[in-house]
Structures are given as C-alpha cells and as structure tokens.
C-alpha positions as CSV (number, residue, x, y, z in Angstrom):
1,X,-28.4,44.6,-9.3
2,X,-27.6,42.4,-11.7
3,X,-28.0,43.2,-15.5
4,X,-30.2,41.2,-18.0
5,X,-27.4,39.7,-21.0
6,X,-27.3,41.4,-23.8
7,X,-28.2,40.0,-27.1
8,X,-25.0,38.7,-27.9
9,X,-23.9,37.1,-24.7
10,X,-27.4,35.3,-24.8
11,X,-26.8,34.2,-28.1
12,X,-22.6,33.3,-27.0
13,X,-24.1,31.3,-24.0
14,X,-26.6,29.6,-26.1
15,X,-23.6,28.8,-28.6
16,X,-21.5,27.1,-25.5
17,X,-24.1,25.1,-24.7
18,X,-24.8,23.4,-28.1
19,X,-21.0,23.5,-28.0
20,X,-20.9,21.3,-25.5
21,X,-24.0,18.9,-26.3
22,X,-22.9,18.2,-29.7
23,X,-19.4,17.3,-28.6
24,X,-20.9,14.7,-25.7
25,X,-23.2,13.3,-28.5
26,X,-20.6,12.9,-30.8
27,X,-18.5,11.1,-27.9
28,X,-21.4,8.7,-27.2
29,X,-22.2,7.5,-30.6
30,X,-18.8,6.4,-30.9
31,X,-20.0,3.3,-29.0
32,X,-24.2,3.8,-29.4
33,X,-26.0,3.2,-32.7
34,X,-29.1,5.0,-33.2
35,X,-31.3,5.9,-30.4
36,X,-30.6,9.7,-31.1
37,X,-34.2,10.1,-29.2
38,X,-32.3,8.1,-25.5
39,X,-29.2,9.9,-26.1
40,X,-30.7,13.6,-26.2
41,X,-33.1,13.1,-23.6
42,X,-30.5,11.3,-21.2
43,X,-28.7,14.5,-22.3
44,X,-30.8,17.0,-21.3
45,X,-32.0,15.3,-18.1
46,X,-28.2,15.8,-17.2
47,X,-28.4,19.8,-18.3
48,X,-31.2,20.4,-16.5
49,X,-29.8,18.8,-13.0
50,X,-32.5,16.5,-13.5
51,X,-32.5,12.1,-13.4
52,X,-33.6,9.5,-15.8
53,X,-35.3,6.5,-15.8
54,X,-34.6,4.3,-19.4
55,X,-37.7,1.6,-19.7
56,X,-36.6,-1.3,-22.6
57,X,-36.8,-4.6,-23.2
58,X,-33.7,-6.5,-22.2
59,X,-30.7,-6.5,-24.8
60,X,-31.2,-2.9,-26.0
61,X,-28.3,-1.1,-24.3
62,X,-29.6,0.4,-21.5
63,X,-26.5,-0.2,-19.5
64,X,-24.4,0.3,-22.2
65,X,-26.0,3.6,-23.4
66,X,-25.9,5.1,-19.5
67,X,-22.5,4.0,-18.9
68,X,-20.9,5.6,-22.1
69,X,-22.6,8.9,-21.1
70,X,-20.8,8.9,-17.9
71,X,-17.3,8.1,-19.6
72,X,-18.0,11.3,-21.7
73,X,-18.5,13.3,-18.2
74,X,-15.0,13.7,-16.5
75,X,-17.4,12.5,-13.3
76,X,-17.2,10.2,-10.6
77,X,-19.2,7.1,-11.7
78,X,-20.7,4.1,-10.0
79,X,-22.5,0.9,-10.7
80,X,-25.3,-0.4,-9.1
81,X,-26.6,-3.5,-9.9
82,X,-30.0,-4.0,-8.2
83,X,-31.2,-7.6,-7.5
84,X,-33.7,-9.3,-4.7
85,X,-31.7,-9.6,-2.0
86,X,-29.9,-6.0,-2.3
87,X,-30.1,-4.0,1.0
88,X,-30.5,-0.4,1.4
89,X,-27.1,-0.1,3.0
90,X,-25.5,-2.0,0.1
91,X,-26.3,1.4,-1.2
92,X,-25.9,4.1,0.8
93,X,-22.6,2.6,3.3
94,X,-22.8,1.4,6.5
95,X,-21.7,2.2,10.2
96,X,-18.9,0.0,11.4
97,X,-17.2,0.1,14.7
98,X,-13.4,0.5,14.6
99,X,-10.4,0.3,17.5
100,X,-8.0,2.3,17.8
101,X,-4.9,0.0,18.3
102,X,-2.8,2.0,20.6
103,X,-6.1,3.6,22.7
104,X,-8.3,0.5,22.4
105,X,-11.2,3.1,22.1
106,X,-13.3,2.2,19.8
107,X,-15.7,4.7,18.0
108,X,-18.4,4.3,15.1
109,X,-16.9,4.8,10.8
110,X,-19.2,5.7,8.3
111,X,-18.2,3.8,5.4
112,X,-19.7,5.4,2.0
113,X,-21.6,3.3,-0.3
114,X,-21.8,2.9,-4.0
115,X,-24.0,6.0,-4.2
116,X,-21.2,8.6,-3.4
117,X,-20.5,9.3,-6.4
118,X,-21.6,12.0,-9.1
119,X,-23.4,9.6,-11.7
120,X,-25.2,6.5,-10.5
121,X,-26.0,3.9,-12.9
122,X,-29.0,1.9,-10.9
123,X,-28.9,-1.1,-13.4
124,X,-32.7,-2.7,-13.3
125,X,-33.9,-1.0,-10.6
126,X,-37.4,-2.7,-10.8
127,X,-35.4,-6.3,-9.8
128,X,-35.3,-5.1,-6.3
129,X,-37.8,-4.9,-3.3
130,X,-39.2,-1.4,-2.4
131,X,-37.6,-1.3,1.0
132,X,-34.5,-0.8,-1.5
133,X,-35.4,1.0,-4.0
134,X,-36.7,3.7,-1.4
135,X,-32.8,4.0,-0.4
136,X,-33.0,6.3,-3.1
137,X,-35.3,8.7,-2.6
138,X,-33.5,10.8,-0.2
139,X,-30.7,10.8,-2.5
140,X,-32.8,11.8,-5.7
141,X,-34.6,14.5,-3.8
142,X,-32.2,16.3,-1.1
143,X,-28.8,15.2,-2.6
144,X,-27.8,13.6,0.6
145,X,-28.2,10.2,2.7
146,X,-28.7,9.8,6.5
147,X,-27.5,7.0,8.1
148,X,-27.3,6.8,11.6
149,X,-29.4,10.3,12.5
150,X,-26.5,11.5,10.3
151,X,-26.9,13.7,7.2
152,X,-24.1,12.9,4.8
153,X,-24.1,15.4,1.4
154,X,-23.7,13.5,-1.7
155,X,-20.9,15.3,-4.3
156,X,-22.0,17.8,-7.1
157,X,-23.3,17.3,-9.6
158,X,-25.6,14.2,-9.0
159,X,-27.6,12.0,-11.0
160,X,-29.4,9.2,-10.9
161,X,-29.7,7.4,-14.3
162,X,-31.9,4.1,-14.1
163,X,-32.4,0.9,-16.2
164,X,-36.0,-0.5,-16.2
165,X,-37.3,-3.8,-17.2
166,X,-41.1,-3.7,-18.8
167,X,-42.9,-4.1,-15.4
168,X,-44.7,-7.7,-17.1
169,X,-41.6,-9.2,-16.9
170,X,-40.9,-11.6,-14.1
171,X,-39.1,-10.8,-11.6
172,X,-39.8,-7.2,-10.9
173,X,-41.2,-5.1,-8.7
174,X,-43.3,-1.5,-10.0
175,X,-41.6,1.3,-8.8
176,X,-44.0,4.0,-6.4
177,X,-45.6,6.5,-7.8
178,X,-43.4,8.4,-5.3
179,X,-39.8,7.6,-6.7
180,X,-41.0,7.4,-10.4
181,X,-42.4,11.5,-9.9
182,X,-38.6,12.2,-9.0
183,X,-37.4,11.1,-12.4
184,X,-37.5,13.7,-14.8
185,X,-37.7,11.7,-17.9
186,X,-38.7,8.3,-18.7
187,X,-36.6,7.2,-21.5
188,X,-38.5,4.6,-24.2
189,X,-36.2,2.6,-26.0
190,X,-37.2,0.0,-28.7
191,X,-35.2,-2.2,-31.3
192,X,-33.3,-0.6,-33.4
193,X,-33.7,-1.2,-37.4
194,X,-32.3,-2.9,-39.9
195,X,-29.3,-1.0,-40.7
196,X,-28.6,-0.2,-37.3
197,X,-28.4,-3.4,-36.0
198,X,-26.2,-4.6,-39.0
199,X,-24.1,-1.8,-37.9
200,X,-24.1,-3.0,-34.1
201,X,-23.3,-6.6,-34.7
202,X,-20.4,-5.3,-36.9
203,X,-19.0,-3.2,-34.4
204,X,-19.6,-5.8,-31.1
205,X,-18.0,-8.7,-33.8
206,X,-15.0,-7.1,-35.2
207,X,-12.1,-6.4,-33.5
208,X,-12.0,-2.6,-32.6
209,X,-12.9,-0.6,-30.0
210,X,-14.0,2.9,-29.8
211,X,-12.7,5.1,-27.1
212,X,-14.5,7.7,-25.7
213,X,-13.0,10.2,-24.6
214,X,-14.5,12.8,-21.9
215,X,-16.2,16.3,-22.9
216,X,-17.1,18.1,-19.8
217,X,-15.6,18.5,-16.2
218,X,-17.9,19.8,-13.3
219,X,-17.3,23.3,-13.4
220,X,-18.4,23.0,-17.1
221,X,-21.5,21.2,-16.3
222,X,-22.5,23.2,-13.7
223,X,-22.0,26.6,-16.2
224,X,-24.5,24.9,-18.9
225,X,-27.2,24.0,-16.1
226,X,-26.9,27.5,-15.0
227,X,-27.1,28.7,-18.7
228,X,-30.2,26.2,-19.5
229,X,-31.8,27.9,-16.3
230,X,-31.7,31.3,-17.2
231,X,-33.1,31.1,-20.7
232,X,-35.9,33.4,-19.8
233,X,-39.7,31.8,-20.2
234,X,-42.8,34.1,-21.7
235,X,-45.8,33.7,-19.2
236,X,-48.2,31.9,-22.3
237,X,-45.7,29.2,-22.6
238,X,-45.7,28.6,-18.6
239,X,-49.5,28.7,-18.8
240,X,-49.5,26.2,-21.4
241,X,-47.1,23.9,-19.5
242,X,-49.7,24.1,-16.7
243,X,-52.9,23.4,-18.0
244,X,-51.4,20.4,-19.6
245,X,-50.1,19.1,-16.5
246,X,-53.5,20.5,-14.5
247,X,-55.6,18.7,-17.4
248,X,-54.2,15.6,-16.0
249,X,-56.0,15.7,-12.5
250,X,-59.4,14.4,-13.4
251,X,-60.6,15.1,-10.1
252,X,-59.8,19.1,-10.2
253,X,-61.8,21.6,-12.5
254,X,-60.4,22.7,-15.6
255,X,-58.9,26.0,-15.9
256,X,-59.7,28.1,-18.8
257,X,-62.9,27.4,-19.1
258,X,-61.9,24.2,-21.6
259,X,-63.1,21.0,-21.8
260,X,-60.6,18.1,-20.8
261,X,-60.4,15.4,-23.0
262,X,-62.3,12.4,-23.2
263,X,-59.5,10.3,-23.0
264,X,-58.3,11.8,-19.5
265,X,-61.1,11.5,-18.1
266,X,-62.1,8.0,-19.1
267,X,-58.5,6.5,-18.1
268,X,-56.3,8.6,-16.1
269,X,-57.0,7.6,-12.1
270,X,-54.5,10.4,-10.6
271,X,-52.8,12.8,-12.8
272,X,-49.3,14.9,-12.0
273,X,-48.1,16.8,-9.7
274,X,-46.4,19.9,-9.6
275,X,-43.1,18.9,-10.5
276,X,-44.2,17.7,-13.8
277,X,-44.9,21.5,-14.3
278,X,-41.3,22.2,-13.2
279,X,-39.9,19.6,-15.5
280,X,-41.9,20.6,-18.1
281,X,-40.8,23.8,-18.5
282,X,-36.7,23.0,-17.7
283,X,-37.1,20.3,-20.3
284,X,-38.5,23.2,-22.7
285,X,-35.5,25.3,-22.0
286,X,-32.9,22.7,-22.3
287,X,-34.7,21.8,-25.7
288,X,-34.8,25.4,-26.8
289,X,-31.3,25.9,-26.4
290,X,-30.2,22.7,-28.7
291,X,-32.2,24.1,-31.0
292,X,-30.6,27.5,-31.1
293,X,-33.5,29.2,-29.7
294,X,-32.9,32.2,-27.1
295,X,-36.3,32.0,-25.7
296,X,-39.1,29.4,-25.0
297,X,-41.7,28.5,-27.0
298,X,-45.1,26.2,-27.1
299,X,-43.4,23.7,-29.5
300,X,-40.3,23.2,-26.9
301,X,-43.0,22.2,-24.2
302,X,-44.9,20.1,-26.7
303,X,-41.4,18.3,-27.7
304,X,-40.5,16.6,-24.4
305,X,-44.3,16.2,-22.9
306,X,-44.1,12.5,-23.2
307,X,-41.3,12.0,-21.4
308,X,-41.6,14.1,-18.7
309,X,-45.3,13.6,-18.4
310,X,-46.0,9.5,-19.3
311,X,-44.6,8.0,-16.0
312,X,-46.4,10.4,-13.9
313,X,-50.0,9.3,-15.1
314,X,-51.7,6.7,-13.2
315,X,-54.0,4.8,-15.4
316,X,-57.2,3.3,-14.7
317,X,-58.1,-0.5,-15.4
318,X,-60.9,1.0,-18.2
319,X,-56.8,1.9,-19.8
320,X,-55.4,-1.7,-19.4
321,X,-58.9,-3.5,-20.7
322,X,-58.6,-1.4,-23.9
323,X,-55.0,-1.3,-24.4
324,X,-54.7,2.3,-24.2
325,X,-51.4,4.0,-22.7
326,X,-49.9,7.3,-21.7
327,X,-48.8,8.3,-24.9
328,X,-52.0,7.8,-26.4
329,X,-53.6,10.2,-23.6
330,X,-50.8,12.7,-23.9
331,X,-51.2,12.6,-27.8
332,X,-54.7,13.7,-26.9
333,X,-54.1,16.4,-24.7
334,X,-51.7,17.6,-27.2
335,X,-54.1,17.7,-30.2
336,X,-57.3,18.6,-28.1
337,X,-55.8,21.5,-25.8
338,X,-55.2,25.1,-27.2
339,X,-51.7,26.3,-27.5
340,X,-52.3,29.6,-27.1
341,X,-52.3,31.7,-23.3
342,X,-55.9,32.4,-23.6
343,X,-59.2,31.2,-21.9
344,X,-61.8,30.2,-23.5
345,X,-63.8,33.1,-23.2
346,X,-60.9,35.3,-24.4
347,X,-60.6,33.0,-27.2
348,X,-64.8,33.2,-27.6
349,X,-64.1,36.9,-27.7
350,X,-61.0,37.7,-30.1
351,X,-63.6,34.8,-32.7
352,X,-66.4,37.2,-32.3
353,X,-63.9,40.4,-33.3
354,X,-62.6,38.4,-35.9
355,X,-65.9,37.7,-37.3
C-alpha cells in the first residue's frame, strides 16, 4: 500500500510545481503584455489535463497568446485554422488508397490530420459549421479519432486550446452546449490599458524579437498533473463545489435546505452538469498549489468559478432582454450561497447554541 507524502515532500512537490509555472509564465510574457488573468488560466487548464476555450474580440492576441504557450511546452504543436468550408477530415486525416508498385495490390493509408499532435490551436472555432466543429468532440473527450471504424489514439499529453469570436459577430456559428461542456475554462479577454498597449505597439514596431525558449517536456508535464491531482481535497470544500454547480439546475431541488438565488432562477434555462463539479474542484487544486497552498480551500473554488462555470449556463431570453450575463449570476451565487459544509438546519442549530 502506498504511503500518504510526508509533510515535506508535499510541500517539495508543491515547490516543483510553482517551479515550473513561474518559469512558463516568465517564458510567455516575453512576447504577451498583460493578460496575467489568460495566461494563468490557459496555464492551469494545461496542469490539470484540461482544454480552453479564449472568447475576445478580434485583435486581442488570442492566437498569439495560445501559440506562445505551446513554444514554451517542448510539445508537438499544430494549427488549425477553422473557416466555412473546413471539413471534418481536414481535421482528423483521411483514408487514401495506395499501390504497391511491384505487387500492384492496393490497400487503404490512414493519413493523420492536423489534430495528431499534443497541442492544437483551433483558431476561431465558431467560423466553422457544426458538422466540423463536432470533429472534435471525440478528440476532446476520449483522446482518440475514428476514421474508418478505426480507433486511432491521439499522443500524450493533449490539448485543445480554442480562439472564439463574440458569437454577435458575423460569420459565426454558436458552439453546442455539448462541445463547450468539454472545455474546462472559458478564457475572457478584453483590451488591454493604456500602458500596456503603449508597451505592445513598442515591441510589435521596433526591431527585436523575443525568443521563447521551452520550459517543460512531457514527462515534466505529466509529473505536475499528477502532483496537481493528488493535492488532497477536505469533504466541505467538495460540498461547496457541488452545491454551486447543483444551484445551477433550476429545475432540481436545492440541497441543504437553502434558498437558490433569485437570479438563477429568473435566468438560467439549464444549468451544469457534473463535469463542472470535476472542473471545479481540479481548477481549485491547480489554484491552491500556485498559491503555495498544500490543501484545498473554499477561496481556491470561489477563484476560478467563473471560468469553469460561465460557459456552462444556459441563459433564458428574461437574461438577454435585461442584459444580464453569467458572470452576473455566478457573482450571485457566490455572495448568496454559504461557504461553509453545513445545511441549513445545521447552520439554524450551531445560531441557536451560539445565542
């Protein structure tokens, strides 16, 4: 049976990993300015085996911000760019038949797409039709494709890190509910300020380049996901993770005993599922460990809620007429729901004691 770390190799392993991240960060704001918020959560999405969607206007750095992480990852990297008339098999590869010259037999080659690769930068994933973008859900989900009644594993690690165009924009198409749940985050970005953008046209008008240089091979990644999984989690932080994710199904009774808030239940249509849960509480430990933290707490959870939780809410049209979004409901849920592991009648009960 294996032995629980001791106190000092938890705290060595926590070390490694913060290592590690502050190294990649420092590699990717060689080239990025700002947007410390996209960078960590990109980040993390990566320690946590997870994949990222980044929403922004166009002319933001999207691209640029996703393909600098990769060059700081000694990773396999491909480019996807994702327009109207892409085809599924533009993604994944394609069968073709091939003769051998000396035989004349001829036999079927599968001939890898674009997506065999460990980091896939799907650049404006919304421009494409859905018949497309389903080419990869497969991929997101089971880390493999199948062409032809054939399974064929993708290589390790995997992610999938997305650009998105604000869905009122023409020329796009809304991603399902179904791909957009195997996201982990959805990455906001907005303009940058004043000095940063003097600092960006500096850098894109002069005449020097940065270099970046990469941080982290495979083996190394796949020893800080294994370290950001085994942070152990205390039972009152998993419950809180769930009853803000169960608060979010309007149609479902409340656990606890507590009353959902008013703003879920006068705009959310459908609420998460239970991979928001997971992704709550991987999040949390990925976030406790950049902080230094050997265990989980409630403020970890409440740190990365918006992200993990805001593309999983399905608004009502009550949302749209009154310009309300899902970062107004989850500020909400995140003022109006306890922090604590009890129920409401526990908590009735420790108020009367304490009276």
């Amino acid at each position: 049976m294996t032995q629980p770390p001791t106190t000092a190799e938890a705290q060595a392993a926590i070390d490694e990993v913060r290592g590690a991240y502050n190294r990649l960060t420092t590699e990717v704001h060689k080239v990025i300015v700002g947007q410390d918020q996209a960078v960590d959560q990109i980040l993390m999405a990566i320690l946590c085996r997870g994949h990222a969607l980044v929403v922004g206007v166009p002319g933001l750095a999207k691209t640029l911000l996703i393909s600098t992480v990769a060059k700081s990852l000694s990773l396999g990297f491909s480019r996807v760019q994702f327009t109207p008339d892409l085809m599924p098999s533009d993604i994944t590869g394609t069968e073709v038949i091939e003769e051998d010259k000396t035989t004349g037999s001829r036999q079927l080659r599968f001939v890898k797409g674009p997506i065999f690769a460990n980091v896939i930068l799907a650049d404006e994933i919304n421009r494409t039709p859905p018949k497309t973008q389903a080419a990869l859900l497969e991929a997101m989900q089971e880390r493999q494709v199948t062409v032809g009644g054939v399974q064929h594993r993708l290589p390790k690690p995997f992610f999938v890190l997305a650009t998105q165009n604000p869905i009122e924009q023409e020329g796009t198409y809304p991603l399902p509910e179904a791909q957009l749940d195997r996201f982990m985050y959805m990455v906001t970005i907005g303009y940058p300020t004043a000095d940063e953008e003097m600092l960006i046209v500096k850098r894109t008008t002069g005449g020097t380049r940065a270099e970046v240089q990469p941080v982290l091979d495979v083996e190394q990644i796949e020893r800080v996901q294994e370290l950001v999984r085994a942070l152990p989690v205390a039972d009152h932080v998993y419950r809180y993770a769930l009853r803000l994710v169960r608060a979010t199904r309007v149609k479902e009774p409340m656990d606890g005993g507590f009353p959902r808030p008013a703003l879920v239940t006068k705009y959310v249509g459908v609420g998460a599922g239970p991979r928001a849960s997971e992704y709550l509480i991987l999040a949390a430990k990925a976030r406790a460990i950049l902080s230094g933290s050997p265990t989980v707490t409630i403020e970890h959870i409440r740190a990365i809620t918006k992200p993990v939780l805001r593309h999983r809410l399905l608004l009502n049209f009550n949302a749209e007429a009154d310009g309300v979004t899902a970062d107004n409901i989850i500020d909400a849920m995140l003022r109006d729901l306890p922090a604590d592991g009890a129920t409401a009648e526990e908590r009735k009960m420790m108020d009367t004691v304490m009276r």
